[in-house]
N, C-alpha and C positions, 0 to 999 in steps of 0.2 A: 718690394720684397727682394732678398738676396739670393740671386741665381744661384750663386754657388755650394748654399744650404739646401737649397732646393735639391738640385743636383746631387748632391752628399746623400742626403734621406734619400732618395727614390735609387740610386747606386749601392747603399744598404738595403734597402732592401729586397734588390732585385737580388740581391748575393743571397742573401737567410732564402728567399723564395728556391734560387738553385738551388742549394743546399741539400735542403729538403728532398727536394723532388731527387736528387740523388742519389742521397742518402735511402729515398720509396725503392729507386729502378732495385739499385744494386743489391738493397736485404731483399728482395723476391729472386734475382735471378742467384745469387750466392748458395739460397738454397736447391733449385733444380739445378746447379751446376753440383752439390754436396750430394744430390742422390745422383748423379749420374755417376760421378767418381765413386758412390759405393758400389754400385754396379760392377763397372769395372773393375774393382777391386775384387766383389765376388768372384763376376767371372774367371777374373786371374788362378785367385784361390782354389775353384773346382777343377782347373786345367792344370793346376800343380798338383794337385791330391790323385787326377787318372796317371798322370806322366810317374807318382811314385809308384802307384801301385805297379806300374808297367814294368817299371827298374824294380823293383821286389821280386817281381814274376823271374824276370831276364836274373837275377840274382842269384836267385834259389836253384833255377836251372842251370850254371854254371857251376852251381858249387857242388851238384850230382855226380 
């Protein structure tokens, strides 16, 4: 038999085999890393909606 066929097939398919299993890790972690980034983005979002209200308050009262 020819080594180097040999070699070629099991080097295929040890690539498709990564591949795969990379292709598993990263679409599970892709998603916990998409809810932690909305998170944060909420939180962002509720600490800009206090900080207006705050400057409205400071606003209104200056313009007294």
């Amino acid at each position: 038999m020819n080594w180097s066929l040999l070699l070629l097939l099991v080097c295929s398919l040890m690539m498709i085999y990564m591949m795969v299993g990379m292709k598993r890790s990263h679409g599970s972690g892709s998603r916990s890393n998409q809810s932690m980034m909305d998170w944060t983005l909420l939180q962002d979002f509720n600490e800009l909606k206090v900080e207006n209200e705050r400057l409205k308050i400071q606003l209104f009262n200056l313009s007294k």
